[in-house]
One Martini backbone bead per residue (centre of mass of N, CA, C, O) as a GRO file, in nm:
protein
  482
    1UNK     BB    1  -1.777   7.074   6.594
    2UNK     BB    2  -1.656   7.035   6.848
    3UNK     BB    3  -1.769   6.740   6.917
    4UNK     BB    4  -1.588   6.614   6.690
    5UNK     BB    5  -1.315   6.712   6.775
    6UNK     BB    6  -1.336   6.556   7.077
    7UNK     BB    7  -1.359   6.275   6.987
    8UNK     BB    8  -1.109   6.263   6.900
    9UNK     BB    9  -0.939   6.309   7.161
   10UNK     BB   10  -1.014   6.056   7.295
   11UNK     BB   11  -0.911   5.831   7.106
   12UNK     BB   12  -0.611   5.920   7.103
   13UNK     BB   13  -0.579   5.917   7.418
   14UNK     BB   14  -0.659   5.618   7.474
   15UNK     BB   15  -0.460   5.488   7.275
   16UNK     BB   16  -0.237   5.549   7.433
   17UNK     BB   17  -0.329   5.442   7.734
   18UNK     BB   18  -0.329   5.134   7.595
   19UNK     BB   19  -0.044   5.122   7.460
   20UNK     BB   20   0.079   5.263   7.803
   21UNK     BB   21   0.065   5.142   8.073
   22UNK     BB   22   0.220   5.364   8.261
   23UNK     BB   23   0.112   5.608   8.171
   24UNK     BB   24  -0.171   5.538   8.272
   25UNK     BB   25  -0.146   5.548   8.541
   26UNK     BB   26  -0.035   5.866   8.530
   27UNK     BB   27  -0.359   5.885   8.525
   28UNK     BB   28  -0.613   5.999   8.639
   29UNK     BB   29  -0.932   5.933   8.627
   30UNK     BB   30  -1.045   6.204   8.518
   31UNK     BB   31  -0.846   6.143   8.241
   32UNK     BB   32  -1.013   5.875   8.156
   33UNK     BB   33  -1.306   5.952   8.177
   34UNK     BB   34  -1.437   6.095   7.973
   35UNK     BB   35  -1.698   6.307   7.832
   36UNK     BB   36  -1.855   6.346   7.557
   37UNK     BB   37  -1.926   6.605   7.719
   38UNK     BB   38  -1.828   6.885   7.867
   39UNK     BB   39  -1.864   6.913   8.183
   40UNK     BB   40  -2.000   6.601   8.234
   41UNK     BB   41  -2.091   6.373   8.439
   42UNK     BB   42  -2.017   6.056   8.541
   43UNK     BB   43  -2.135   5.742   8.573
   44UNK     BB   44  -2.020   5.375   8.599
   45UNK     BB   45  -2.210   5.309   8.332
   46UNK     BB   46  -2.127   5.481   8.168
   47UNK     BB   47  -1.799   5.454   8.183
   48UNK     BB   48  -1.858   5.159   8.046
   49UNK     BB   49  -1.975   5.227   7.759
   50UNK     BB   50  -1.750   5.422   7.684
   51UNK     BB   51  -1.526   5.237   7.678
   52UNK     BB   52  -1.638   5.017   7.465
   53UNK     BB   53  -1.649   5.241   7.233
   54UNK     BB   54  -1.356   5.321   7.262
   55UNK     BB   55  -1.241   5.012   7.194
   56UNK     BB   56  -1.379   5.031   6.904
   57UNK     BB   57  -1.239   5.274   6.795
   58UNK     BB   58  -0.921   5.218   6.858
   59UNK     BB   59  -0.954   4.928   6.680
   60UNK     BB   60  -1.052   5.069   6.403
   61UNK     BB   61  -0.788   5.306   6.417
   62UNK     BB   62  -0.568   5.059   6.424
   63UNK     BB   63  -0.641   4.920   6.165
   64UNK     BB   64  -0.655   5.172   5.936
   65UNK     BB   65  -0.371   5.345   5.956
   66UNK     BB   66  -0.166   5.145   5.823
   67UNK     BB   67  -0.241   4.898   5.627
   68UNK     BB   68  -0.092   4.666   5.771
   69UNK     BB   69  -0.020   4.398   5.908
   70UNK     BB   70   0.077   4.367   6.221
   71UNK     BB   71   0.343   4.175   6.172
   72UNK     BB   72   0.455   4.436   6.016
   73UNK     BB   73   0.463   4.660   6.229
   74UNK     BB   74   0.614   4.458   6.462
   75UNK     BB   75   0.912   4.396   6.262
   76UNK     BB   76   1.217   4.325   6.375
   77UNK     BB   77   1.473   4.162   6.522
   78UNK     BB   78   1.359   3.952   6.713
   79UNK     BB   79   1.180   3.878   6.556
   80UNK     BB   80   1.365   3.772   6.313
   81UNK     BB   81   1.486   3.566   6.503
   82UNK     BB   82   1.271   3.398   6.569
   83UNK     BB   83   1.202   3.295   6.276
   84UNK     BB   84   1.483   3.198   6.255
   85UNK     BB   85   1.488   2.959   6.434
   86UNK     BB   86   1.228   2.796   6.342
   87UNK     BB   87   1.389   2.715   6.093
   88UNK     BB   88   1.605   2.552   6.218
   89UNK     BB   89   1.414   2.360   6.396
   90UNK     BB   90   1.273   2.258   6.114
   91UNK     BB   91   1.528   2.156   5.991
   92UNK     BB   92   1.599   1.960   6.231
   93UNK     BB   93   1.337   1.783   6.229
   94UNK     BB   94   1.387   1.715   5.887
   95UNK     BB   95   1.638   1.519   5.951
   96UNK     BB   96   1.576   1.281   6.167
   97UNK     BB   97   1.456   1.103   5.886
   98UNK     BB   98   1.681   1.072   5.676
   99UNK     BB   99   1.794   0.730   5.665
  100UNK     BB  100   1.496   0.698   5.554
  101UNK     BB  101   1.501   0.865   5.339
  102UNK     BB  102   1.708   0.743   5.174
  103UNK     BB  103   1.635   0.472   5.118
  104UNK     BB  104   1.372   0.503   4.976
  105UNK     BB  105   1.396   0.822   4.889
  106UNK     BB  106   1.555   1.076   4.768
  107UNK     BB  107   1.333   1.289   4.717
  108UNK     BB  108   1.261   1.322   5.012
  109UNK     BB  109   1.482   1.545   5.055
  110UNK     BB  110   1.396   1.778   4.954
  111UNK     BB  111   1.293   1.975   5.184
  112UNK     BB  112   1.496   2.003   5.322
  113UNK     BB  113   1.680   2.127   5.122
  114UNK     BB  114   1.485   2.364   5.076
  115UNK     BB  115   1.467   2.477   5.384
  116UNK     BB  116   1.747   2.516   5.451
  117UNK     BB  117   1.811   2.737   5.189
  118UNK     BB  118   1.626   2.924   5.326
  119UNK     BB  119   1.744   2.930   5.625
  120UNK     BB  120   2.049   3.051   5.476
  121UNK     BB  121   1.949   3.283   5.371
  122UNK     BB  122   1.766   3.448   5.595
  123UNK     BB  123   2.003   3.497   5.742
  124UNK     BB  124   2.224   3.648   5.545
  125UNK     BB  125   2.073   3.868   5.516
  126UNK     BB  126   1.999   3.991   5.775
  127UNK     BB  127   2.228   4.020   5.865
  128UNK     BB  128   2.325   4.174   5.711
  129UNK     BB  129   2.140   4.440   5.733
  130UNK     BB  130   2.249   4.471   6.035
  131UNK     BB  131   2.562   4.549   5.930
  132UNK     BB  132   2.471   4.787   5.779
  133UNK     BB  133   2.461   5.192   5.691
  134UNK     BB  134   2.265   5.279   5.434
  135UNK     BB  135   1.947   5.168   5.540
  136UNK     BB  136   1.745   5.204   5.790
  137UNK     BB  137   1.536   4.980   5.734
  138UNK     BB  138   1.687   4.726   5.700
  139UNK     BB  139   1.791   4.732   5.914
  140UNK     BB  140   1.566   4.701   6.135
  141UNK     BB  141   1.403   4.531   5.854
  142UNK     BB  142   1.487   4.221   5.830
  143UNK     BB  143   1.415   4.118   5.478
  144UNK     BB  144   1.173   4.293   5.475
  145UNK     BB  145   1.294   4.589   5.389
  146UNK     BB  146   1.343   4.472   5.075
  147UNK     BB  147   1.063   4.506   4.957
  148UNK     BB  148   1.097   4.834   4.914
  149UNK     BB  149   1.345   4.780   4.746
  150UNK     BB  150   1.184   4.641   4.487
  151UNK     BB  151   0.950   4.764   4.433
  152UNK     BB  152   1.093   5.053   4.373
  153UNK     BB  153   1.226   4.935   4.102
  154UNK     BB  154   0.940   4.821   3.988
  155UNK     BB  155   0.731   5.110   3.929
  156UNK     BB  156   0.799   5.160   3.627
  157UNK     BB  157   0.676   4.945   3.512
  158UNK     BB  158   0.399   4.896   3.640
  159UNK     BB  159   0.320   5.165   3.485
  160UNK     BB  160   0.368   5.116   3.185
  161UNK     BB  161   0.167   4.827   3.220
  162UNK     BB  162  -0.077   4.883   3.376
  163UNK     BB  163  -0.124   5.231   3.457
  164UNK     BB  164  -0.113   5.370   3.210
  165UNK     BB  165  -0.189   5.538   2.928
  166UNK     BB  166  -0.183   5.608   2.613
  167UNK     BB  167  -0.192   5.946   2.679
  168UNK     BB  168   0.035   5.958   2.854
  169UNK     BB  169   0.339   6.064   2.941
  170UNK     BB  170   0.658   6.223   2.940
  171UNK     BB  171   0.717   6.366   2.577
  172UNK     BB  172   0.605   6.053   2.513
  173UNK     BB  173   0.332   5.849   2.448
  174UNK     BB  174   0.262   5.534   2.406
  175UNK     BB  175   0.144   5.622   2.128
  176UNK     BB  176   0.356   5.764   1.998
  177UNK     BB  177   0.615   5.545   2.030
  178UNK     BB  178   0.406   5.312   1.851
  179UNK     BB  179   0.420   5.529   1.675
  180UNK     BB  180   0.760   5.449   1.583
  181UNK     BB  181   0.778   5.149   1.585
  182UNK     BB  182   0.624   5.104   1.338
  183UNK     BB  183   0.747   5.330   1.129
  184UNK     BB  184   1.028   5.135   1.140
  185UNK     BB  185   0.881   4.851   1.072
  186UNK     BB  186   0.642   4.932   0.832
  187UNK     BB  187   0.428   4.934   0.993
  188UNK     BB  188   0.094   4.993   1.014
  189UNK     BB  189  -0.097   5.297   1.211
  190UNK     BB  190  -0.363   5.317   1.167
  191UNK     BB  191  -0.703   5.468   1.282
  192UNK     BB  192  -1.006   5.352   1.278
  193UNK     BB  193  -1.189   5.484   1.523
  194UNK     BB  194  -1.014   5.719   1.619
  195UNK     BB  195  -0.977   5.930   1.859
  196UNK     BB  196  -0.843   5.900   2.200
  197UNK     BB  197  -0.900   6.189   2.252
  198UNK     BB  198  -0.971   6.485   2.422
  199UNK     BB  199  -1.130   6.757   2.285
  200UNK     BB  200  -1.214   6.889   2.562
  201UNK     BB  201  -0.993   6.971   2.683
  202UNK     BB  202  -0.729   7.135   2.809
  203UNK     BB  203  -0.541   7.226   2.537
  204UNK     BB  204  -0.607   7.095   2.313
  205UNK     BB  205  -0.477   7.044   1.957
  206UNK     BB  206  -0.449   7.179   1.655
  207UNK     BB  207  -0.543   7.238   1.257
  208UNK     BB  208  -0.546   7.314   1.064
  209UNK     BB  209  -0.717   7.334   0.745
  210UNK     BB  210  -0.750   7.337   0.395
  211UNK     BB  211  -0.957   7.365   0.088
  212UNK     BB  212  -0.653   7.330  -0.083
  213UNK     BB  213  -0.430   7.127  -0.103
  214UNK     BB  214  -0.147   7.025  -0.202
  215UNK     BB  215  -0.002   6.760  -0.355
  216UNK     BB  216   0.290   6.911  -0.284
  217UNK     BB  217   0.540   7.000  -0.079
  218UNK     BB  218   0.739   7.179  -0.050
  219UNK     BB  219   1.062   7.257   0.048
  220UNK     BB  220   1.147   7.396   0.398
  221UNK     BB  221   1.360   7.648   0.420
  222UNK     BB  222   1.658   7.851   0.621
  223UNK     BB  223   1.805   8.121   0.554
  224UNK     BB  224   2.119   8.172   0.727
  225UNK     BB  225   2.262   8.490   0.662
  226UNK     BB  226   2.112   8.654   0.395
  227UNK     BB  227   2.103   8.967   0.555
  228UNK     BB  228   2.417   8.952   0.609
  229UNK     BB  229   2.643   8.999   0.337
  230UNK     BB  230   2.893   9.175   0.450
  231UNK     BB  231   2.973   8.927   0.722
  232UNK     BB  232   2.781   8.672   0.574
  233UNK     BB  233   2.935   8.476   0.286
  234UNK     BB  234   2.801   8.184   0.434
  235UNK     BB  235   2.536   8.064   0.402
  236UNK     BB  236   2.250   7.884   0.565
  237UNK     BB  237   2.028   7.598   0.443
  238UNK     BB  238   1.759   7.507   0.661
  239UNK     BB  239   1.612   7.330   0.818
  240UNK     BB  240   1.322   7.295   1.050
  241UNK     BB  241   1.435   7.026   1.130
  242UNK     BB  242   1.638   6.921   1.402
  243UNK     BB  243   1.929   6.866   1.601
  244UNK     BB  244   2.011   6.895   1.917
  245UNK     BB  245   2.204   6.969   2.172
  246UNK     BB  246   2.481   6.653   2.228
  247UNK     BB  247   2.711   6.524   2.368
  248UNK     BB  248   3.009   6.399   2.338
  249UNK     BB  249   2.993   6.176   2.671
  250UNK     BB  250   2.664   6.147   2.689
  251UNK     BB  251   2.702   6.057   2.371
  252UNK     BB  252   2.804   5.772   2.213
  253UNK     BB  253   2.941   5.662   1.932
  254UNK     BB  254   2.722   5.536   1.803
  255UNK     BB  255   2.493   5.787   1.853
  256UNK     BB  256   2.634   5.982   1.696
  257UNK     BB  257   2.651   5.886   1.450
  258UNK     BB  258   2.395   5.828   1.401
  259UNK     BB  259   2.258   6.112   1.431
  260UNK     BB  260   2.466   6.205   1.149
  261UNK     BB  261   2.357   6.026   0.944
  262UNK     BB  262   2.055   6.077   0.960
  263UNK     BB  263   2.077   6.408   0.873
  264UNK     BB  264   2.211   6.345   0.642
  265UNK     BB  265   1.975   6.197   0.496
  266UNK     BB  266   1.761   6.439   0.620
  267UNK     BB  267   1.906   6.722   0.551
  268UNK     BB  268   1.997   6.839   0.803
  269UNK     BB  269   2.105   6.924   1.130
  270UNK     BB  270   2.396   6.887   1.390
  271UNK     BB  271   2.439   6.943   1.661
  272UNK     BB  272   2.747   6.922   1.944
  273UNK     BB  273   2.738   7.019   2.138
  274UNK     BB  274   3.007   7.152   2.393
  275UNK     BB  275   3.185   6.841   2.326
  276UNK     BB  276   3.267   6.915   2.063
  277UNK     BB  277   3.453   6.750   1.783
  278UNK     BB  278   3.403   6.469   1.653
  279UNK     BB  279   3.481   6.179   1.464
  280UNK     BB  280   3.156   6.113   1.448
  281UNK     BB  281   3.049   6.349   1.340
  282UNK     BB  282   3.262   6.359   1.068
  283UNK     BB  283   3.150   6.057   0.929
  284UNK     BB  284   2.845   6.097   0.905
  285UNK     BB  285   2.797   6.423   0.746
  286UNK     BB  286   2.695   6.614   0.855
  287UNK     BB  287   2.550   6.916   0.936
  288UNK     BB  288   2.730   7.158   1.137
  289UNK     BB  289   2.659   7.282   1.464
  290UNK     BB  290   2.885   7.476   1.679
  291UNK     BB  291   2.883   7.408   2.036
  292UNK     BB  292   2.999   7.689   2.236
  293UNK     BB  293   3.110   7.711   2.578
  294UNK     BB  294   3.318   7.759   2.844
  295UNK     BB  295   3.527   7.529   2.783
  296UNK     BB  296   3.613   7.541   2.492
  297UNK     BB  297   3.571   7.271   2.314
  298UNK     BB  298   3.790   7.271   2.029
  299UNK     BB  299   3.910   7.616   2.123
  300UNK     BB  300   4.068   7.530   2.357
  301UNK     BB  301   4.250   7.584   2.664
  302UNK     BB  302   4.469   7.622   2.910
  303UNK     BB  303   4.564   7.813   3.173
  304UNK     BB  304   4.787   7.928   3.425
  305UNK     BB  305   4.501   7.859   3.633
  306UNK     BB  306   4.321   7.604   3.458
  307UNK     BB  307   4.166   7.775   3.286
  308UNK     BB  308   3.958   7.826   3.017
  309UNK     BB  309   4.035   7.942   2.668
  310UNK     BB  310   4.059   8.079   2.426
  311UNK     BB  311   4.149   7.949   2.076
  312UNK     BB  312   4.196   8.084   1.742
  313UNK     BB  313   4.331   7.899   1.565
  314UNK     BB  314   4.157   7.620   1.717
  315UNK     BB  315   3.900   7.725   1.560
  316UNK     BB  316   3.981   7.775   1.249
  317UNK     BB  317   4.012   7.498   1.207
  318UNK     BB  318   3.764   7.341   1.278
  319UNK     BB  319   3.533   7.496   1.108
  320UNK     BB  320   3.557   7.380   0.843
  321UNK     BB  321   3.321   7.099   0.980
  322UNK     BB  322   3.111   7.334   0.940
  323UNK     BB  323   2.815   7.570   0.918
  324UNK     BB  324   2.775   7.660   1.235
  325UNK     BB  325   2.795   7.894   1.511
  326UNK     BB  326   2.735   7.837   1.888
  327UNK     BB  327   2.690   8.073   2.195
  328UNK     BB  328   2.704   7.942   2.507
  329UNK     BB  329   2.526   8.072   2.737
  330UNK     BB  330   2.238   7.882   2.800
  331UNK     BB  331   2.040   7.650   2.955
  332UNK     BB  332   1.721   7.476   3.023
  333UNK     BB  333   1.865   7.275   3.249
  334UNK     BB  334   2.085   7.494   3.356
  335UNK     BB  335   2.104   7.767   3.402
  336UNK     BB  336   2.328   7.925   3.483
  337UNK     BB  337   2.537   7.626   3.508
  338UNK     BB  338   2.783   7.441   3.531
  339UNK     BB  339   3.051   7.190   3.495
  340UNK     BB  340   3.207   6.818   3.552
  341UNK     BB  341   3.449   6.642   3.446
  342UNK     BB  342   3.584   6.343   3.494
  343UNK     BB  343   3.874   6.211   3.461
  344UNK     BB  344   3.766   5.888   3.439
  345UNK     BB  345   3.561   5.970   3.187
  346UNK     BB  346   3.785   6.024   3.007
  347UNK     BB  347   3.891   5.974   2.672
  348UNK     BB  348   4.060   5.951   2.378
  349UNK     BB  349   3.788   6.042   2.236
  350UNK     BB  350   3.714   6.313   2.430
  351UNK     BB  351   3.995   6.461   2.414
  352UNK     BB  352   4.009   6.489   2.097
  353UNK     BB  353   3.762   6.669   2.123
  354UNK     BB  354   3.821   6.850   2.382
  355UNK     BB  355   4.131   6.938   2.418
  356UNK     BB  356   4.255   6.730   2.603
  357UNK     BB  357   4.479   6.591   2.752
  358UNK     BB  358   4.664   6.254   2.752
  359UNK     BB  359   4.652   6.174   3.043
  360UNK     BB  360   4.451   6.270   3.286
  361UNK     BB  361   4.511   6.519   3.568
  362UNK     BB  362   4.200   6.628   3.573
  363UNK     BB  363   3.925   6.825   3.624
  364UNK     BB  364   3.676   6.940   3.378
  365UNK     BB  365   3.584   7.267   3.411
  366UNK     BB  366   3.273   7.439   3.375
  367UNK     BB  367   3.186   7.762   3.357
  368UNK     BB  368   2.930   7.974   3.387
  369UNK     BB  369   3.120   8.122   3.231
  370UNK     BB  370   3.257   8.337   3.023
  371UNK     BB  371   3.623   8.444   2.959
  372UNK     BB  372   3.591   8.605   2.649
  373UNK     BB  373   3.315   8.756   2.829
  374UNK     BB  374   3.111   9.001   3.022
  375UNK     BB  375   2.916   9.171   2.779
  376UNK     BB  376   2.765   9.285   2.544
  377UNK     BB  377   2.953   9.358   2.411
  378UNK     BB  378   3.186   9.167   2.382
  379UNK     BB  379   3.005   8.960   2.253
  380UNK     BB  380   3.012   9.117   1.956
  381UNK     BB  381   3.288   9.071   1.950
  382UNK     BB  382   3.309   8.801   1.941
  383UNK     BB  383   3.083   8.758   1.692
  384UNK     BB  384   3.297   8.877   1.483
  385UNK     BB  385   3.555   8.700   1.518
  386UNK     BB  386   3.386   8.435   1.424
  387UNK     BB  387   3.313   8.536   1.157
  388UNK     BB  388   3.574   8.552   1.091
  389UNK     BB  389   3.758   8.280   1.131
  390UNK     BB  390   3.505   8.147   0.966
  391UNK     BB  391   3.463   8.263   0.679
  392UNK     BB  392   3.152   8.356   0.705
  393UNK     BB  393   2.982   8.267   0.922
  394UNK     BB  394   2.730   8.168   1.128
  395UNK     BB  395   2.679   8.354   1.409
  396UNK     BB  396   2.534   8.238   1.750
  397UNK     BB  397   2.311   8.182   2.005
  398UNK     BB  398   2.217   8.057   2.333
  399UNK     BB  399   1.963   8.075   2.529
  400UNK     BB  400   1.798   8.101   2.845
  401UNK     BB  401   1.535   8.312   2.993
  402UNK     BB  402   1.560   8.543   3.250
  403UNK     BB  403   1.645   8.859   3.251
  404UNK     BB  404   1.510   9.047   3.064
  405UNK     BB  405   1.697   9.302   3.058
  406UNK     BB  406   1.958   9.133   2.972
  407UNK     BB  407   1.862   9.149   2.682
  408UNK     BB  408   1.753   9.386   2.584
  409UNK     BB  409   2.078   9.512   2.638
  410UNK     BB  410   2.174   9.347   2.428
  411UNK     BB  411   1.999   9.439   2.165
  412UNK     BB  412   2.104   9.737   2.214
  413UNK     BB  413   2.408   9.633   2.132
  414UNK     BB  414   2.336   9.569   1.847
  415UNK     BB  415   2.268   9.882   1.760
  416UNK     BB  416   2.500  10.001   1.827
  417UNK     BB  417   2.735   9.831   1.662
  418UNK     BB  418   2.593   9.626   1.448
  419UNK     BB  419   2.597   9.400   1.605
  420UNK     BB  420   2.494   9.064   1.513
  421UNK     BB  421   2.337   8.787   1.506
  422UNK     BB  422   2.219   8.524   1.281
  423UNK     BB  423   2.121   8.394   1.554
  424UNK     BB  424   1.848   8.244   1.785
  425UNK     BB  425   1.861   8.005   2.082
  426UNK     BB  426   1.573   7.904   2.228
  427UNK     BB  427   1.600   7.732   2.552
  428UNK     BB  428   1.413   7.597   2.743
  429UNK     BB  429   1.351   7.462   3.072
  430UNK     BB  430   1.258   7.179   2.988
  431UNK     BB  431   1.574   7.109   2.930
  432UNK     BB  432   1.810   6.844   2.921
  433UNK     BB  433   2.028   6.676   3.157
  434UNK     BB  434   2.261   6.521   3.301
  435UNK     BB  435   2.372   6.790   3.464
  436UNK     BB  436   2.094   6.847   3.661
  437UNK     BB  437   1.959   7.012   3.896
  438UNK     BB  438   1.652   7.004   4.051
  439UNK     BB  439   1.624   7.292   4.087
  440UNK     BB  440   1.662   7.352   3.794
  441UNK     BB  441   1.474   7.213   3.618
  442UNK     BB  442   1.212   7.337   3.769
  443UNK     BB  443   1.273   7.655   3.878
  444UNK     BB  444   1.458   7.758   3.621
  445UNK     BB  445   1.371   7.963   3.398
  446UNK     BB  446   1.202   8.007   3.074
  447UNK     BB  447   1.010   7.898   2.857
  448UNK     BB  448   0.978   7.836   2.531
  449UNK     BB  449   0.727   8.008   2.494
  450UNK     BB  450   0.775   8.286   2.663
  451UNK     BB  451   1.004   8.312   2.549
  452UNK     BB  452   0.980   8.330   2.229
  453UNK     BB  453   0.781   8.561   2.242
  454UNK     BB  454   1.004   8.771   2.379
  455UNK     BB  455   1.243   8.760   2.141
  456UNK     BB  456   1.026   8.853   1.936
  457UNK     BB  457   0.905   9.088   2.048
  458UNK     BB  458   1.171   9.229   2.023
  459UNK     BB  459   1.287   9.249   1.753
  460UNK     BB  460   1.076   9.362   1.601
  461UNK     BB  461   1.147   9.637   1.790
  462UNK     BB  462   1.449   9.667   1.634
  463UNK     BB  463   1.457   9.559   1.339
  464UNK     BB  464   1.519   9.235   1.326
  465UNK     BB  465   1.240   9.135   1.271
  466UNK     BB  466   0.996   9.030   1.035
  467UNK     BB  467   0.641   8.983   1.118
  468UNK     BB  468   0.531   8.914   0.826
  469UNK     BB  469   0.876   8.818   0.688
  470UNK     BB  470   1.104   8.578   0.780
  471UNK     BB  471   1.290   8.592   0.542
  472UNK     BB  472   1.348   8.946   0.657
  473UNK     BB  473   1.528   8.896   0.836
  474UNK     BB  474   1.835   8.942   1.082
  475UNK     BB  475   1.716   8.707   1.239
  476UNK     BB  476   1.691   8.406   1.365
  477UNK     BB  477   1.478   8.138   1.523
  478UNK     BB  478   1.539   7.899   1.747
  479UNK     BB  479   1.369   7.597   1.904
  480UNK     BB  480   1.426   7.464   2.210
  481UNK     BB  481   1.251   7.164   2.326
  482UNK     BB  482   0.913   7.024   2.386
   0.00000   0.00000   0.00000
């Protein structure tokens, strides 16, 4: 172990001392001279063959380091010009017998006109190279740094269509993308020679089947809010399959509508995400669950010092156009953390979805907190007001699970006061959104699974869901997230 050790050390030093000749004369011949064994002395022969494997290992080791012709490796802005020089030289070369190629034949000047075009583009580029100061690379490596940035916009095409399997890919791996595209234009997606899975992976997932399986299967819908009929006097019969929280003005008024008209014709719900109630969710159709944020948009205005206060009125108005209302406490794809709408981006129909004056003269700031409510308690009565003020309509939370205990006095506030939500919206971490820091998607909150079977597993230990029975439960539970 030793000696293999020691000859990588003379290895590295030998090619620094030939790579850098002055460092090299500064050093004594007894350091340049090593010996393949420590502390043995070697004669002048010895030296000799030493050297040369030594020169052998050295231009191997410099061979295979970079794995990249020489000319890139040593390609400056020098080089550049040398290059571009060429290029002009070559170029007035070839129009020396212009007069005699224009005569001959127009095609013969075809050459120089495109020798020419390439090198008035290859200065263009370089000089800008060069006089730029956003990326380093280029800077130095003039019209070839260029490269870097070129393969690199292009290697998710790459991996797409040459490297990637049929099942790899997340949230939705190529195979399962095929068949939604086919089942959208009405072609067959049958498997004749069965599945392309390794049924023995780790992690691999199936269902198990009956052998009685029913002709028909009835739909199968969630009565939410049907055990708490003293206070939710409007219960709303849920599909199994809803559309999640994505707010209008992250998706555009046509990808709204769609998804509204969608939920109608399938009968589910469609989530309005933080950014209030547009005109093209109620265009739609759909039954709609209207998620109130921070920033309280649609049910909310600006307060004395800018920040946004609940406005009870203009909830009561709005909830009309709703089947249940939903208070995002916090989000999977980045709990704790507010967000910021940029006066730039508001719209006319993006202000009067979450009523914010028009024309815009500040930026629209969400906290992460909301300011209706600060403690478990005061959460319960928020939930009581919002449940009387929409005339008995389902009224739950939304939330990624952080800190066990603050859920647990959560629970144990709904048995103090009385008062608990409708459902519970648990929201993995695994949950996107466009304004979210990658520290907060990738290591803050707690997932889907690990989340939704702990606030299950608190529920039923509260006596507020039936573990056997989940039509008598009094929380309803929705699970949000891949």
């Amino acid at each position: 172990m030793m000696r293999k050790v020691y000859l990588v050390s003379r290895v590295h030093t030998s090619f620094i001392l030939q790579s850098f000749p002055t460092l090299r004369r500064s050093f004594p011949r007894h350091t340049r001279c090593l010996s393949n064994r420590p502390g043995a002395p070697q004669s002048d022969s010895e030296n000799a063959i030493s050297s040369g494997k030594k020169e052998k290992q050295v231009n191997t080791i410099s061979h295979l380091s970079a794995g990249l012709p020489d000319w890139i490796e040593h390609w400056n802005r020098e080089n550049f010009k040398n290059v571009g020089y060429g290029l002009a030289t070559a170029t007035v070369i070839t129009t020396l017998p212009l007069p005699l190629m224009a005569i001959t034949s127009p095609y013969m000047l075809l050459p120089t006109v495109v020798l020419g075009s390439v090198t008035g583009v290859y200065w263009w580029i370089g000089l800008r190279d060069i006089k730029q100061t956003h990326h380093t690379i280029r800077r130095n490596f003039p019209v070839l740094g260029n490269m870097r940035y070129l393969l690199e916009s292009i290697r998710p095409e790459i991996r797409q269509y040459f490297v990637e399997g049929d099942n790899e890919e997340a949230p939705f791996s190529r195979q399962d993308r095929g068949v939604a595209y086919r089942r959208a234009k009405g072609v067959s997606c049958t498997i004749p020679f069965g599945t392309t899975r390794n049924t023995q992976a780790v992690g691999y997932e199936w269902i198990n089947h009956s052998l009685y399986p029913t002709e028909h299967l009835p739909e199968q819908r969630v009565l939410i809010g049907a055990n708490n009929p003293q206070v939710t006097t409007q219960p709303y019969s849920s599909s199994i399959l809803n559309i999640s929280a994505m707010s209008y003005g992250a998706l555009s008024d046509r990808a709204i509508l769609s998804l509204s008209r969608g939920a109608q014709l399938g009968k589910f719900s469609h989530n309005t995400g933080e950014g209030g109630i547009s005109k093209f969710h109620k265009e739609g159709g759909a039954d709609l669950i209207w998620n109130i944020g921070t920033a309280y948009f649609g049910c909310g205005s600006f307060g004395p010092n800018g920040e946004r206060i609940f406005d009870p009125s203009l909830f009561q108005k709005n909830s009309e156009h709703v089947k249940m209302i939903e208070i995002k406490l916090s989000q999977g794809a980045k709990p704790a953390h507010g967000g910021m709408l940029p006066k730039e981006k508001i719209t006319p129909s993006i202000a009067d979805a979450r009523n914010l004056p028009f024309p815009v003269t500040q930026d629209c700031n969400s906290p992460a907190r909301h300011s209706a409510f600060s403690n478990p308690q005061e959460l319960c009565d928020f939930i009581a007001e919002l449940r009387t003020l929409s005339g008995g309509k389902p009224v739950g939370i939304k939330l990624c699970i952080g800190q066990p205990e603050e859920f647990t006095e959560l629970v144990h506030s709904f048995l103090k006061t009385g008062i608990h939500p409708d459902f519970i919206t648990v929201d993995g971490s695994e949950g996107g959104t466009g304004a979210a820091p990658p520290e907060f998607s990738n290591s803050v909150g707690t997932p889907l699974n690990e989340g939704l079977s702990f606030v299950h597993a608190v529920l039923v230990g509260a006596g507020l869901r039936n573990p056997t029975d989940k039509s008598k439960s009094k929380v309803a539970l929705i699970a949000s997230g891949k």
